[in-house]
N, C-alpha and C positions, 0 to 999 in steps of 0.2 A: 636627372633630366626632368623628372615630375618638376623639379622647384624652381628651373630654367622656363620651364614652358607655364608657370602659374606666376611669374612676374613678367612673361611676356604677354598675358595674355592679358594684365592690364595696363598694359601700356594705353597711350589716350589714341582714341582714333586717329586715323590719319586722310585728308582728305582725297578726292576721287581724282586719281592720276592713270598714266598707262601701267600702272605696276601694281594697283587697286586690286584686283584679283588674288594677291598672294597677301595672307595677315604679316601681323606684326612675328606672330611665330616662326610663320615661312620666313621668314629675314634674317632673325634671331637666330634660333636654332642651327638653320643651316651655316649660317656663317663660322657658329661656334662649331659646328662637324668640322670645319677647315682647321680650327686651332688645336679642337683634339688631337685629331690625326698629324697634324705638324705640318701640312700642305704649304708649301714655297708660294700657292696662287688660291683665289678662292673656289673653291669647288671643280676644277678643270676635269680630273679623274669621274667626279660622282658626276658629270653633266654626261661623259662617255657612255658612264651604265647605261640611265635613265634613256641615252637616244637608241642606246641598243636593244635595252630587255624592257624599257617600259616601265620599269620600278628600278627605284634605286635604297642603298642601304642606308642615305639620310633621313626618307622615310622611314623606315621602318626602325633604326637606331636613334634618330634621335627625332622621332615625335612629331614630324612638320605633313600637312598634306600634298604642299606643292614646294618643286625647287625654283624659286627666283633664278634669273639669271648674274652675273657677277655685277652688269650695273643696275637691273634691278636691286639688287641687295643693297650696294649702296645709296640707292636713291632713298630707300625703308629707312635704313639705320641710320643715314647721316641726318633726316625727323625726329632722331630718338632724342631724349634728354637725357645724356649718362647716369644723372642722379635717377633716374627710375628704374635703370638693372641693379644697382645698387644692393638691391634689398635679397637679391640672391647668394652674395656670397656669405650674409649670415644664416641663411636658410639652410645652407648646404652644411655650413658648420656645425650648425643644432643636428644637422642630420646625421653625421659623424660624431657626437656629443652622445646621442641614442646608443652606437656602440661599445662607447666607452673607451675611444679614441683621445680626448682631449686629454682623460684625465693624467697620462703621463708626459704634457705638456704643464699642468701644474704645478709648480715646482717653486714659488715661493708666497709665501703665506695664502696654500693656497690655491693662488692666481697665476696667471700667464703673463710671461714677458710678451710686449707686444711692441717690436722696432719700429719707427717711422724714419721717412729718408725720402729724400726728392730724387724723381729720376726725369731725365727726356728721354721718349720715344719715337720723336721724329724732327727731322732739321732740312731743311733745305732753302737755298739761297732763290728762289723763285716761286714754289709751289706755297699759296700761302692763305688764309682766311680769318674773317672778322675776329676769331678766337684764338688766332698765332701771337705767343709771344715773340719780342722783336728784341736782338743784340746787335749791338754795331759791330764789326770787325773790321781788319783790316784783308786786301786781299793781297796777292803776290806782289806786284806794283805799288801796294802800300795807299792804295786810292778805300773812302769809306765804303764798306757794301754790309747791307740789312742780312740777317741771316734769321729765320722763320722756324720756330720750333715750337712743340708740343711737347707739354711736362705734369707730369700727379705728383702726388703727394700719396706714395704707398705705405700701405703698414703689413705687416706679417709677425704671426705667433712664432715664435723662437724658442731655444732650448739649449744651454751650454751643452756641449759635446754631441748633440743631433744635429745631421747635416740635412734635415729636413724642413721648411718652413711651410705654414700654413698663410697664403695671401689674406687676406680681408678685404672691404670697401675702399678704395683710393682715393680721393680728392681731386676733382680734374682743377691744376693751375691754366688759367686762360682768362684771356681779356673780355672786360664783356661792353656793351653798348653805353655809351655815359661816361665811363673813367676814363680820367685822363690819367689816374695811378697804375702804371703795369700790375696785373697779380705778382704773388710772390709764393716762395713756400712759407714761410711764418704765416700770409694770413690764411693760407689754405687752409695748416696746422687746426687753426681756431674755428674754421669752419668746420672741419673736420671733428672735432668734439665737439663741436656742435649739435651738428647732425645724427652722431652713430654714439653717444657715449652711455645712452640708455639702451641703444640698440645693441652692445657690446658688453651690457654691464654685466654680464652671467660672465662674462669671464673672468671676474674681479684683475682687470690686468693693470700692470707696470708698466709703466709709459720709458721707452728707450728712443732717445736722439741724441744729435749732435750738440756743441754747441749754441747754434742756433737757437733751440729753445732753452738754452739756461736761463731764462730771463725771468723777473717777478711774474708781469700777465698773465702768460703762457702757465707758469707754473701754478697758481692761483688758482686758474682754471680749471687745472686738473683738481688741485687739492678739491676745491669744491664740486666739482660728481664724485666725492670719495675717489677718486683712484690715487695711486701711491706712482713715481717717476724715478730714473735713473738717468741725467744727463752728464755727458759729457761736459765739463768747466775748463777753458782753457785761461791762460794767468791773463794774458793781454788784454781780453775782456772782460776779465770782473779785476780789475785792480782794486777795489775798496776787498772785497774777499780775501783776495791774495794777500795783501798787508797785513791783514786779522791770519791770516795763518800762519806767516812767514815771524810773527811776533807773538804766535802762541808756541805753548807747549803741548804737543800733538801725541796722543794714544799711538805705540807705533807695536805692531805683531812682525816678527821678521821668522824667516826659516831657511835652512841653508839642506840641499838637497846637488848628489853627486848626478851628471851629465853623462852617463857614458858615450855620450855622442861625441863632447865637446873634450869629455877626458878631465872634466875641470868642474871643481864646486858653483853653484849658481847658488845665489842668496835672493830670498822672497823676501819683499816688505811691502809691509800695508801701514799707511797710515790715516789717522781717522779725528775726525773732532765734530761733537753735535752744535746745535744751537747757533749756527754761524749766521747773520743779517748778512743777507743777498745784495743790497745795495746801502749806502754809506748815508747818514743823516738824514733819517725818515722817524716822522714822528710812531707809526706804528711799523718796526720792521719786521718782514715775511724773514722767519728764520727759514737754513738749511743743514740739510749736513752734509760735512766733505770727508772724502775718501778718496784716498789715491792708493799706486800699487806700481811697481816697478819692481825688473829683473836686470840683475846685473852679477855679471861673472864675477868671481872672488878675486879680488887684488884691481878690478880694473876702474881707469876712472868716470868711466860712461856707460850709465844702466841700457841693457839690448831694446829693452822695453819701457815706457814708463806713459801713465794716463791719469785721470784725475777726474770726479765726478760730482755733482751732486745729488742727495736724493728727500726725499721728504720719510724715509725709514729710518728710525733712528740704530744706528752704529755700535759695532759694540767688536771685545776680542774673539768673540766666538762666530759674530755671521761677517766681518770686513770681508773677508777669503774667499765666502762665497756671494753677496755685494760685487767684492772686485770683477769676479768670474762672470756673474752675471750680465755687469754694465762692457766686458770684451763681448759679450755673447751680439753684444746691439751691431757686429760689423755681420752678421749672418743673412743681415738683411742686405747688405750690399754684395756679400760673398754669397750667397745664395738664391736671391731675388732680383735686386735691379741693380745698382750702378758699381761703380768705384771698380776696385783690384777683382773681385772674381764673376763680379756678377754672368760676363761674356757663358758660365758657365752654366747657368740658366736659362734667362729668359733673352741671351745674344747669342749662346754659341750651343745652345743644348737642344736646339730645333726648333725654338720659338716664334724665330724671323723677327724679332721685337722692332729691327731696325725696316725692317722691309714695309713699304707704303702699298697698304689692301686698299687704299682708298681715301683721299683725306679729304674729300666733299668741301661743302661752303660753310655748313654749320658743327655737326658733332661728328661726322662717319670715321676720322682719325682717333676721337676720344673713346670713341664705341669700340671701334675693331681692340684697342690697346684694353678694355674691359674685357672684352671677347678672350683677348690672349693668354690675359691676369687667369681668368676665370677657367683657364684649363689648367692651367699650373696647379689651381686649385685641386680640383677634379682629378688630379692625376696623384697628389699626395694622399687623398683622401683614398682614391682607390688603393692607393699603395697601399697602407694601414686595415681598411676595413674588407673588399673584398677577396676572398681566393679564390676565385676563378681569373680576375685579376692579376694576382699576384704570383699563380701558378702558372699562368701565360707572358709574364714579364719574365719568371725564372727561365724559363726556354731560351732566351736570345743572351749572346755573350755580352755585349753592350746595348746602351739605351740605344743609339741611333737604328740599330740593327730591328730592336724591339718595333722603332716607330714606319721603319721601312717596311720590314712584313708585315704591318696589321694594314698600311697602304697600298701594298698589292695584294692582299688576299681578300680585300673587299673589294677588287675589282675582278675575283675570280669567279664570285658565284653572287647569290641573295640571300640574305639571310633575315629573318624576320625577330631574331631578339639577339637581344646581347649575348646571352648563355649559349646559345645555337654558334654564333661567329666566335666567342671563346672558346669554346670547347672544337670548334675547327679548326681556330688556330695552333691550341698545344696537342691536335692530332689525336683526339678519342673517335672523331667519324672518319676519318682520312689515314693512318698511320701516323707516325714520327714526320714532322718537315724537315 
């Protein structure tokens, strides 16, 4: 919370309105109590305290002097400029770095895999601002109608076989005043090392994406802040590649390992070639290297699995296997974080509300709250890992949602003036067993 309330406290002033009274803290802060706690509305519970007993626990837990009201708050934060909270969720990282938390996130030469992926957090066919991206669709009738949504460009520290992700800084995709080019995520991508690539560089991380960025620039870019990549290549989009692979002779590692699931032998194959030109007839070409990896049942003619990457590490029979493993580990970001086949289990269906509209103002208040959201997701893995009292008060509850239900009514049982005081009430050292 110290590292939430010393980037809100330089935020830039804000000029003198009817909500002038409450800082940029009071805005901040409190809003982010709604996302901790998991609250469906902003602040409704802690407005109850505060009318009752005069004090409430967003005071005193997280840091603020006054509570806004829900549209005060947004009148504050939709002023913000998203890029100015920004600088918290690396603060909070180095904070957890001090424990000694990151370092079994390190995991190759190393450094930290670090996903990126485009997500939208919010959509609606009416509700809309100068910064909404715009799709055409079609509706029932088949007549055109505009559909209005808000989209980043997230990245998260990842780990094959840890179901745990750590968020970082996101990139807000959004239109700005002047272009007539919609943002996209490619050029976020590039703002986005932009901006954080010094700011990130203690992590010495591996860049993991889709397709999307297979491309020279993109990669380029990276290569040059020193960081090292693992993209996904698909054959349709680099035909000059695919030809150079499909007419070479490829390094292949295979390995055949029994199912007792399936009842039946499964055969592992990796295969790999360095030095490959990215694009076809260039006076100087940006080599890469490719690696692929497919699983297929013994006797059958179609692999269960099969993917295919590039990376700027060079390849060899001893790391392809765990190369392969690694560039799988980039869907943790969508299975764990934001979008695609699991993410609903995060930040959609794990108590988030990611899809639920706190507010989408005229300017940043939808960009903001969806930093607000990110940035407990943060806060809650890091707790997980670094404190016990924490993690001896999560052990109590049989599931998460249960976990986030009682720390939401037990803050509305009493006052509590620090952290340790309301965790240690809630696993029942002043009170009994709950």
């Amino acid at each position: 919370m110290d590292c939430l309330s010393a980037v809100a406290d330089k935020l830039s002033a804000r000029p003198e309105y009817s909500a002038s009274k409450y800082t940029n803290r009071d805005a901040v802060n409190s809003a982010f109590a709604a996302f901790f706690f998991q609250f469906p509305s902003l602040l409704r519970y802690m407005r109850e305290m505060e009318e009752q007993e005069k004090r409430s626990n967003v005071q005193s837990l997280f840091d603020v002097t006054g509570i806004p009201s829900d549209n005060q708050i947004r009148n504050i934060v939709d002023s913000i400029e998203p890029s100015s909270i920004n600088a918290v969720f690396n603060d909070t990282l180095k904070t957890a770095g001090q424990s000694g938390d990151i370092k079994e996130y390190r995991v190759l030469d190393g450094g930290v895999l670090l996903a990126i992926d485009g997500l939208w957090y919010f959509s609606s066919g009416n509700i809309n601002c100068p910064h909404c991206l715009r799709k055409q669709t079609k509706d029932a009738e088949g007549e055109s109608v505009t559909e209005y949504y808000h989209a980043a460009l997230a990245g998260a520290v990842v780990k094959p076989g840890c179901n745990k992700v750590l968020p970082l800084a996101p990139e807000i995709i959004r239109n700005t005043d002047g272009e007539k080019k919609q943002d996209c995520e490619l050029a976020a991508g590039k703002r986005w090392l932009t901006a954080h690539w010094q700011e990130y560089d203690w992590l010495k991380p591996t860049l993991f994406g889709d397709d999307l960025y297979s491309n020279r620039p993109f990669c380029e870019k990276i290569v040059g802040n020193g960081w090292s990549f693992i993209f996904t290549c698909k054959e349709e989009s680099h035909p000059w590649l695919t030809e150079t692979i499909q007419n070479s002779n490829l390094h292949e590692v295979s390995e055949e390992k029994w199912d007792p699931r399936k009842k039946k032998t499964v055969v592992y194959t990796w295969k790999y070639l360095n030095s490959v030109p990215i694009r076809y007839d260039e006076k100087d070409p940006f080599l890469v290297n490719y690696l692929s990896f497919e699983i297929r049942t013994k006797g059958t003619a179609k692999p269960s699995y099969s993917n295919s990457w590039i990376t700027n590490k060079v390849v060899s029979d001893i790391n392809v296997a765990y190369l392969a493993e690694c560039g799988r580990a980039r869907w943790k970001i969508e299975n764990e974080h934001n979008s695609a086949t699991m993410l609903p289990h995060v930040l959609k269906r794990r108590g988030y509300n990611l899809e639920h509209n706190f507010g989408h103002g005229s300017s940043h208040a939808a960009d903001n709250f969806f930093l607000l959201n990110l940035l407990a997701l943060q806060f809650h893995t890091i707790l997980e890992y670094c404190d016990l009292e924490y993690q001896l008060t999560y052990s109590i509850f049989p599931v998460r949602v249960a976990f986030f239900e009682g720390l939401r009514v037990l803050i509305r049982r009493r006052y509590f003036v620090s952290w340790v005081e309301f965790l240690q009430y809630v696993i029942g050292k002043d009170t009994g067993p709950l």
